[in-house]
N, CA, C and O atoms as a GROMACS GRO file, in nm:
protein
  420
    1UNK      N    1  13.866  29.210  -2.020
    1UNK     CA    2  13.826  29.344  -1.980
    1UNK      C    3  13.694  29.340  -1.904
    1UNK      O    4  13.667  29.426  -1.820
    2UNK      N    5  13.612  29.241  -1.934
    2UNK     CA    6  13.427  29.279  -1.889
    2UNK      C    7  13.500  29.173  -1.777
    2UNK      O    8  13.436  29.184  -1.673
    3UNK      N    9  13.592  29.088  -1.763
    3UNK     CA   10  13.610  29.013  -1.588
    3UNK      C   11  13.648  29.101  -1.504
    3UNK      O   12  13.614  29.086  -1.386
    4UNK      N   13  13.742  29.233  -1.548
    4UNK     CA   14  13.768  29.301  -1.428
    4UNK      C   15  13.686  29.431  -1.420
    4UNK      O   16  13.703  29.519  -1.336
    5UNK      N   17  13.607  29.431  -1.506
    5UNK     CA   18  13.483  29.532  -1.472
    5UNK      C   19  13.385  29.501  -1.400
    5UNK      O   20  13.299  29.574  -1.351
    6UNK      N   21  13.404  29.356  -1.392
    6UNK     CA   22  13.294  29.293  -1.274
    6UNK      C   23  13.335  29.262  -1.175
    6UNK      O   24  13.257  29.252  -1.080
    7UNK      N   25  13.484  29.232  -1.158
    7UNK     CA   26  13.576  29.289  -1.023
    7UNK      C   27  13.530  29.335  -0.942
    7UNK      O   28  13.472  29.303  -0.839
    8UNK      N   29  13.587  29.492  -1.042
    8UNK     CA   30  13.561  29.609  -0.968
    8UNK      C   31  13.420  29.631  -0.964
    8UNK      O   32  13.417  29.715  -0.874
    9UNK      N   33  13.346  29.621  -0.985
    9UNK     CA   34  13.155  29.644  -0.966
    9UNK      C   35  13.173  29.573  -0.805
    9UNK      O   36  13.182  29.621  -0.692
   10UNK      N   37  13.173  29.499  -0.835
   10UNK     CA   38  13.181  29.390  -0.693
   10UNK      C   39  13.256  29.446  -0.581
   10UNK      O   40  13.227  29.439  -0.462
   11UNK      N   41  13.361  29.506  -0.638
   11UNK     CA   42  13.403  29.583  -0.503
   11UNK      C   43  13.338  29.690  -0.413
   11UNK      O   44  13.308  29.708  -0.295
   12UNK      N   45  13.331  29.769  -0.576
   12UNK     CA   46  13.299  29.870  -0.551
   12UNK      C   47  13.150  29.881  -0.425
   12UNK      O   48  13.142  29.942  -0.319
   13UNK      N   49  13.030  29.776  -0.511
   13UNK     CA   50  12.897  29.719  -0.405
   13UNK      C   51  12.973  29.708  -0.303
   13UNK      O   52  12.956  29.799  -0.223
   14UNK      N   53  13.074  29.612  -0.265
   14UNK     CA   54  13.085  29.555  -0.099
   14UNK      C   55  13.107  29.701  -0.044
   14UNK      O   56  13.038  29.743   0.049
   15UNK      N   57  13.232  29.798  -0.119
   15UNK     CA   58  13.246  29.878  -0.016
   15UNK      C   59  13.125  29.967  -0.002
   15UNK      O   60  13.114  29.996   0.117
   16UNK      N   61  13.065  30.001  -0.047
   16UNK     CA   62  12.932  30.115  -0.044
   16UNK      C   63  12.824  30.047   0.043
   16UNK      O   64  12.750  30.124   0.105
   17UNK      N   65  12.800  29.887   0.060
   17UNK     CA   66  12.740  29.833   0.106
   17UNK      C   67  12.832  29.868   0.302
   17UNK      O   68  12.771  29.862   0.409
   18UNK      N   69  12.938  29.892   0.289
   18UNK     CA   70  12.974  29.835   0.430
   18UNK      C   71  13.004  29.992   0.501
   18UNK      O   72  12.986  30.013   0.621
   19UNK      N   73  13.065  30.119   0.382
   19UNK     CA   74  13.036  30.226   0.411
   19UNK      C   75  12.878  30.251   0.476
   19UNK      O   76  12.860  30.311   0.582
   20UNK      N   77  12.788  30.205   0.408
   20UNK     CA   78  12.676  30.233   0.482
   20UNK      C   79  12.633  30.190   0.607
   20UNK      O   80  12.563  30.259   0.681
   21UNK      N   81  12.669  30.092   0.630
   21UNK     CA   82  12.669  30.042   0.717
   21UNK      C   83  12.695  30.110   0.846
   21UNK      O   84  12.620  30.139   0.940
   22UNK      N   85  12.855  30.133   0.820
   22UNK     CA   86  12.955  30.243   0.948
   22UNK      C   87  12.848  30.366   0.945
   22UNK      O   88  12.794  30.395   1.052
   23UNK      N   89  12.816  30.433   0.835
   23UNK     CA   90  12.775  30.565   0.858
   23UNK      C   91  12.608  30.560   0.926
   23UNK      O   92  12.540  30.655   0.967
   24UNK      N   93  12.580  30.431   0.922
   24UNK     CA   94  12.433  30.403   1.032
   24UNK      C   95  12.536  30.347   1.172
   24UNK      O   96  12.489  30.247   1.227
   25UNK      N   97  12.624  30.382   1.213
   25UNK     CA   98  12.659  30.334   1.317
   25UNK      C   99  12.621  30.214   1.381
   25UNK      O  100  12.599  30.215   1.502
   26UNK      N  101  12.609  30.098   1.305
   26UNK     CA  102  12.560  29.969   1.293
   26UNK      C  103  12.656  29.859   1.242
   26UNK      O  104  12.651  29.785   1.143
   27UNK      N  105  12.762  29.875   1.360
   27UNK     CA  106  12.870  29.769   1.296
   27UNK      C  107  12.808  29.629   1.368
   27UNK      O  108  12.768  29.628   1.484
   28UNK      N  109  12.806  29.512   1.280
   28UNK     CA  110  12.723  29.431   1.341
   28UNK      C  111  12.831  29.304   1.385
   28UNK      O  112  12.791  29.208   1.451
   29UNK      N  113  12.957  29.316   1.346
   29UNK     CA  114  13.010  29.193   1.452
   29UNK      C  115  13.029  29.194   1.577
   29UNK      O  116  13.033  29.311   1.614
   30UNK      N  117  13.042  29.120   1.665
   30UNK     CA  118  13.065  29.086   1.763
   30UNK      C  119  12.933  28.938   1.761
   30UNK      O  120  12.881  28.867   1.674
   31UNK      N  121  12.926  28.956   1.959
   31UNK     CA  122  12.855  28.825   1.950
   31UNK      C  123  12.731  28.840   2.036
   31UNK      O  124  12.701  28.893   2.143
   32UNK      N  125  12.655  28.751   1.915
   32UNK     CA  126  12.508  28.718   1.945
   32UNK      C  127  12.480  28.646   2.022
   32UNK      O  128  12.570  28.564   2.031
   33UNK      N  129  12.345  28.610   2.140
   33UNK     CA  130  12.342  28.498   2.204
   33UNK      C  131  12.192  28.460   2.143
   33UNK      O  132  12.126  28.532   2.068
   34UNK      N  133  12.158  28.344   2.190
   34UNK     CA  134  12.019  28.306   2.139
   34UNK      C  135  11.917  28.360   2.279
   34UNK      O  136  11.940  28.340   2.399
   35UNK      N  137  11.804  28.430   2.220
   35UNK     CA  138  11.745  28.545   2.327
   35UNK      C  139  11.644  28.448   2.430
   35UNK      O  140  11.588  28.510   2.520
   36UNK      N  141  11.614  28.265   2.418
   36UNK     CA  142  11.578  28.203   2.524
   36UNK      C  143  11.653  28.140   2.560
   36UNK      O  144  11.646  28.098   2.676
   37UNK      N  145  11.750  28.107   2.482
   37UNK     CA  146  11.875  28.013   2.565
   37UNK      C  147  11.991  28.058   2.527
   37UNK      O  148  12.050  28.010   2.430
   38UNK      N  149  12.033  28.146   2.589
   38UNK     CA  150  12.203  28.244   2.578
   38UNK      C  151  12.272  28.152   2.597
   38UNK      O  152  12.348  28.116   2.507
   39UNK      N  153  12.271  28.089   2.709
   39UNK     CA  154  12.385  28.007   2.748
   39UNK      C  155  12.417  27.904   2.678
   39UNK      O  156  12.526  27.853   2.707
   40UNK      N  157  12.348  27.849   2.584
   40UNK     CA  158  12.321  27.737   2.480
   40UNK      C  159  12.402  27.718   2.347
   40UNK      O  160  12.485  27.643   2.297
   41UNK      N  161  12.326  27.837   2.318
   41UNK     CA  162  12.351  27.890   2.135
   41UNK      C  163  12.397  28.002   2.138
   41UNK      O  164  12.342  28.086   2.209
   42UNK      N  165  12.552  28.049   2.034
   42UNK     CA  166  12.594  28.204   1.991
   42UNK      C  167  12.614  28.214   1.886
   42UNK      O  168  12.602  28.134   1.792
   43UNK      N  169  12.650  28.321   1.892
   43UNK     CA  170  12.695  28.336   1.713
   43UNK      C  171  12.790  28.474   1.739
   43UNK      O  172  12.748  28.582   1.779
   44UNK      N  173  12.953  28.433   1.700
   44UNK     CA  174  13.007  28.568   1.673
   44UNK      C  175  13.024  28.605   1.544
   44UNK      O  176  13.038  28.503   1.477
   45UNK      N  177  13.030  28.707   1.476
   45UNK     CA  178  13.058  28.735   1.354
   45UNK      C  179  13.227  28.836   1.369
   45UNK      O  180  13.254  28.903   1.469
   46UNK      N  181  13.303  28.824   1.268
   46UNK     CA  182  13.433  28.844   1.324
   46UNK      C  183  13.438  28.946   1.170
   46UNK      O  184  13.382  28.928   1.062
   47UNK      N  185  13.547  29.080   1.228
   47UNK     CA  186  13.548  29.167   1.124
   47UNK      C  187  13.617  29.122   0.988
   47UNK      O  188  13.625  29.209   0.901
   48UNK      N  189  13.674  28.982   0.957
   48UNK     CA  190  13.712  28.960   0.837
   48UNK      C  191  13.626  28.879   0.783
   48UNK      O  192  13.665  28.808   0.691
   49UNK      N  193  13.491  28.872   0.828
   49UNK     CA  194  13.350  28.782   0.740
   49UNK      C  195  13.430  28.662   0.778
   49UNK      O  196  13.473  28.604   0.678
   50UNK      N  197  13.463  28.606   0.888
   50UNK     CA  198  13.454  28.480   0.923
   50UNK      C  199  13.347  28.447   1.084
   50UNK      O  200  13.364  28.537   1.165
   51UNK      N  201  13.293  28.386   1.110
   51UNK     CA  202  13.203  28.365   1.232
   51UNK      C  203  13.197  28.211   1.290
   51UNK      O  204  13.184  28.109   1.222
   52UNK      N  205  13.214  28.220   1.478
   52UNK     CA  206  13.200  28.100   1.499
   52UNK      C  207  13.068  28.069   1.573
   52UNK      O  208  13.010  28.151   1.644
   53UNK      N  209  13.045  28.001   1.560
   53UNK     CA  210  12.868  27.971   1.632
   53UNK      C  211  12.906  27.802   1.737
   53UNK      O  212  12.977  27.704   1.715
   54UNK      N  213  12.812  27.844   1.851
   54UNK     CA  214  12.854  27.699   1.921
   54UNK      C  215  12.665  27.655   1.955
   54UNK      O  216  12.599  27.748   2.002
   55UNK      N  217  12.604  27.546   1.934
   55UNK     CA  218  12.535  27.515   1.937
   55UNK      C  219  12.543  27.397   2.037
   55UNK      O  220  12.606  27.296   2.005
   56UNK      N  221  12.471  27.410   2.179
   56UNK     CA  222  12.505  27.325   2.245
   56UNK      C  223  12.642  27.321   2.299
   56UNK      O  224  12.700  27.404   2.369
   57UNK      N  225  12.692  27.184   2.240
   57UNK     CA  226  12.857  27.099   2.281
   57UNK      C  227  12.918  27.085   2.130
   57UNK      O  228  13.023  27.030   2.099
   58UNK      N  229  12.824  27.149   2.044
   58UNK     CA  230  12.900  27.187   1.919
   58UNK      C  231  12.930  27.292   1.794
   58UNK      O  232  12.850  27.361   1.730
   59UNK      N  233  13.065  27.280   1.782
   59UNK     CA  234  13.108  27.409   1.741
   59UNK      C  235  13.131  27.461   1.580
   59UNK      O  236  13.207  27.377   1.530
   60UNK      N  237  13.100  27.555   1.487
   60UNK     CA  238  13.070  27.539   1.348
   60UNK      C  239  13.198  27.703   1.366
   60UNK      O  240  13.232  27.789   1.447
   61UNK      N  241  13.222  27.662   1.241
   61UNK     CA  242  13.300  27.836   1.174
   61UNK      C  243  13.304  27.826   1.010
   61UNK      O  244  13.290  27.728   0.937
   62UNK      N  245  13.320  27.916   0.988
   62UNK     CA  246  13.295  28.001   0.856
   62UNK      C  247  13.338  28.091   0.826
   62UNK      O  248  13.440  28.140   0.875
   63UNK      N  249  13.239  28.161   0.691
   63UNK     CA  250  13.218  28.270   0.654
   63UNK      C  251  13.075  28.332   0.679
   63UNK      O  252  12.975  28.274   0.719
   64UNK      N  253  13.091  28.476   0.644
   64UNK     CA  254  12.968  28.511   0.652
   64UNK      C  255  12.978  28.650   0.577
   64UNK      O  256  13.084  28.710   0.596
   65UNK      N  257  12.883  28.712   0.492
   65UNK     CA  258  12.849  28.791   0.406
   65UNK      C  259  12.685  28.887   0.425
   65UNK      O  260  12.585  28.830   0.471
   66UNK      N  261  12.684  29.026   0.385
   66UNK     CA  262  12.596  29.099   0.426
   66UNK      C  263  12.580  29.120   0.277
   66UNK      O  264  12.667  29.129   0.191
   67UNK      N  265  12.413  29.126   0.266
   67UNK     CA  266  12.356  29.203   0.159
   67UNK      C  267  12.248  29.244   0.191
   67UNK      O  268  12.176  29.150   0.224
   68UNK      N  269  12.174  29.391   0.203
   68UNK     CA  270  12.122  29.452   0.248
   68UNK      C  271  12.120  29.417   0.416
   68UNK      O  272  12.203  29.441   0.504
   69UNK      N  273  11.989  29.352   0.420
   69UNK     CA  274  11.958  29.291   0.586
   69UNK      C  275  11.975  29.147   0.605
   69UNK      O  276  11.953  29.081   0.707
   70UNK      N  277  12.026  29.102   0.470
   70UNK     CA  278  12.028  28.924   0.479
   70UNK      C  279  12.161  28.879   0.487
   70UNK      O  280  12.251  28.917   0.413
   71UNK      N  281  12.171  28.795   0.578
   71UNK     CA  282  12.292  28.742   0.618
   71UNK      C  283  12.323  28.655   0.559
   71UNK      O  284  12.232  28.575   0.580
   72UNK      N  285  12.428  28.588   0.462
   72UNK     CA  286  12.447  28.484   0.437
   72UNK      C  287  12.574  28.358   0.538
   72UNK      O  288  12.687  28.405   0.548
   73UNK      N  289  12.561  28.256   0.584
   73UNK     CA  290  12.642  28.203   0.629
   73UNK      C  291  12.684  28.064   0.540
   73UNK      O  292  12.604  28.001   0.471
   74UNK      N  293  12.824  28.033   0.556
   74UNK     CA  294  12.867  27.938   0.491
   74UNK      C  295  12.964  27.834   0.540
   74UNK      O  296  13.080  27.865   0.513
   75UNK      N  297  12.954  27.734   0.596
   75UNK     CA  298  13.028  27.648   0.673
   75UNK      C  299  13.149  27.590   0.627
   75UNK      O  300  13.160  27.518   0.528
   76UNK      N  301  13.239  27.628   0.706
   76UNK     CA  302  13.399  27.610   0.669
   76UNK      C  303  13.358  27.453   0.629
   76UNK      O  304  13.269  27.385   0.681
   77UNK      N  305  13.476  27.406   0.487
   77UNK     CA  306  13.490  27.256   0.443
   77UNK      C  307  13.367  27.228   0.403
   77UNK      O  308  13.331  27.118   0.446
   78UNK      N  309  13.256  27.300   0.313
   78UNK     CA  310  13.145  27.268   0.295
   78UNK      C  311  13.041  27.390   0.204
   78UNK      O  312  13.026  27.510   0.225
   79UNK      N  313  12.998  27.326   0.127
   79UNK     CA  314  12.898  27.431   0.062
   79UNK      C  315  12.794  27.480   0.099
   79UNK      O  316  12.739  27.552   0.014
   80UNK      N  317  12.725  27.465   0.232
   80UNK     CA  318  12.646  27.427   0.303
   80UNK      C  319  12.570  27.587   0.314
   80UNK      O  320  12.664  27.663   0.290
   81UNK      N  321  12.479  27.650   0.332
   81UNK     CA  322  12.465  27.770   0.379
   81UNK      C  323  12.365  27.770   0.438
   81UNK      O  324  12.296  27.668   0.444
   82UNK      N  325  12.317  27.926   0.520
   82UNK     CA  326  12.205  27.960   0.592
   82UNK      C  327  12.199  28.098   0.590
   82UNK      O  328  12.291  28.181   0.588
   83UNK      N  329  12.055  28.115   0.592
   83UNK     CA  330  12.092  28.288   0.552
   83UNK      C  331  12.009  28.314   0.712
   83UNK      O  332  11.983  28.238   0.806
   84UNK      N  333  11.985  28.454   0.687
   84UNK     CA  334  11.919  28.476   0.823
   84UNK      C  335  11.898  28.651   0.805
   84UNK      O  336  11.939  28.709   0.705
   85UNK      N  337  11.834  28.718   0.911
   85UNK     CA  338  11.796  28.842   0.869
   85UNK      C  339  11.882  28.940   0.972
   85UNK      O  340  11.932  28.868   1.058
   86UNK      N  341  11.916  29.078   0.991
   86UNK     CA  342  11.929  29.126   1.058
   86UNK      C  343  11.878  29.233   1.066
   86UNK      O  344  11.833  29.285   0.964
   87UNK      N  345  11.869  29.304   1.198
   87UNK     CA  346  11.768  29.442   1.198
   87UNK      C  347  11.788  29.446   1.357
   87UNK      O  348  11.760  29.357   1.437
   88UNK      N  349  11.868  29.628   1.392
   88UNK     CA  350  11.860  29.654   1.513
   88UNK      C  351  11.912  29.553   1.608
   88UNK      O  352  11.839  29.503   1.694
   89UNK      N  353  12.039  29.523   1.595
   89UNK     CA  354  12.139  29.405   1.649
   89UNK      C  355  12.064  29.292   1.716
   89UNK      O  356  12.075  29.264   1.835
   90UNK      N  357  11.994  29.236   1.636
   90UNK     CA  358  11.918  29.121   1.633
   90UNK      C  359  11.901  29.008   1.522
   90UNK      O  360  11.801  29.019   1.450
   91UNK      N  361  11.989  28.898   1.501
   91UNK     CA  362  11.988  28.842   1.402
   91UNK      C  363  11.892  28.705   1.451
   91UNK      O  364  11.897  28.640   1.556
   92UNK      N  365  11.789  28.687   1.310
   92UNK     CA  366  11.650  28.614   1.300
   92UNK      C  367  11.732  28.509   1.199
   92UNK      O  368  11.791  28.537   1.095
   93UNK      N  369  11.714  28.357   1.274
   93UNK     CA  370  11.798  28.263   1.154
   93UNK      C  371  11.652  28.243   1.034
   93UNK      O  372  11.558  28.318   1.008
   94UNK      N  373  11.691  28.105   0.983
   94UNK     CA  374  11.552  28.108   0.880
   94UNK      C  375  11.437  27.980   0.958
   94UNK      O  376  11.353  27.911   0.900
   95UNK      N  377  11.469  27.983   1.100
   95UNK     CA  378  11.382  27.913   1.153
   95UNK      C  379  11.302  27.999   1.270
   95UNK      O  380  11.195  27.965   1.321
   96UNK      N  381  11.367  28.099   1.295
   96UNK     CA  382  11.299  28.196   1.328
   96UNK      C  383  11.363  28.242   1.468
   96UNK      O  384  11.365  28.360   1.502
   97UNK      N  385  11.405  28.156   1.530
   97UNK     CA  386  11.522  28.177   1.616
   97UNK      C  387  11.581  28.289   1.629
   97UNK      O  388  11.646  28.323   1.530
   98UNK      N  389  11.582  28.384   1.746
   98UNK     CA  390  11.631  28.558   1.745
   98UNK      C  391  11.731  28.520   1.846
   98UNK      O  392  11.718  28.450   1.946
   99UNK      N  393  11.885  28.612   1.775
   99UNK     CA  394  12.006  28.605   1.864
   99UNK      C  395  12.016  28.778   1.876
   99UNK      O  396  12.023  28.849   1.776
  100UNK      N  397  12.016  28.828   2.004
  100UNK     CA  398  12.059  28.947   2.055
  100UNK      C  399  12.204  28.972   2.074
  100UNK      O  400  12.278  28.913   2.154
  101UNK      N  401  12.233  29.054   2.001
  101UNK     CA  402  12.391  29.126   1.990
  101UNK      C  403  12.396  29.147   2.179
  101UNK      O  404  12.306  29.173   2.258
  102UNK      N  405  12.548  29.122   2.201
  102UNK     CA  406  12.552  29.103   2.399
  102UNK      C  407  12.613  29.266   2.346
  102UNK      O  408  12.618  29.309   2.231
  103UNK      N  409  12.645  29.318   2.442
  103UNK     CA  410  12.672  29.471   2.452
  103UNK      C  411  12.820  29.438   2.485
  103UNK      O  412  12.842  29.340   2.556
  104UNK      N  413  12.927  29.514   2.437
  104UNK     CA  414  13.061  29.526   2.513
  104UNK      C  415  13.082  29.569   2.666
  104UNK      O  416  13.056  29.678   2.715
  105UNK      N  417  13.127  29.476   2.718
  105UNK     CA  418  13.173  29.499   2.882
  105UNK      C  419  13.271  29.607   2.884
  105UNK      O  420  13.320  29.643   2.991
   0.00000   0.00000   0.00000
């Protein structure tokens, strides 16, 4: 009984967490570029919390998870993570590195 009360708690957070989100009109997937070298480094975030990032000539995918403004990322085949911040479609990795959300064409 207390496993699916923590289920549902858990749900319940993601959805209130992602309702808020929509109702700040701040849907944050799509794709980021890195704001001195676009052409270099991206980062998309994809609406089922999976994201691919290409660094250089190489290419990473995952997951990825929102709690408040902190991003968590987690590399497919690996326990590996990175968190990073977001604020005003601008995601700050934990090296300090700022990727600007590109605008829809």
């Amino acid at each position: 009984m207390r496993y699916l009360l923590s289920i549902t708690l858990m749900i319940a957070i993601f959805a209130v967490s992602v309702a808020a989100i929509g109702c700040g009109g701040s849907d944050i997937t799509g794709k980021y570029v890195d704001r001195d070298y676009p052409d270099r480094y991206h980062i998309e975030l994809y609406e089922d919390g999976t994201f691919h990032t290409k660094e250089d000539k190489v290419s990473y995918d995952g997951t990825w998870k929102i709690e408040g403004d902190q991003l968590t990322f987690t590399l497919d085949n690996s326990e590996r993570t990175m968190t990073a911040t977001i604020k005003e479609n601008r995601i700050t990795d934990e090296f300090g590195n700022i990727f600007v959300k590109q605008q829809d064409k």
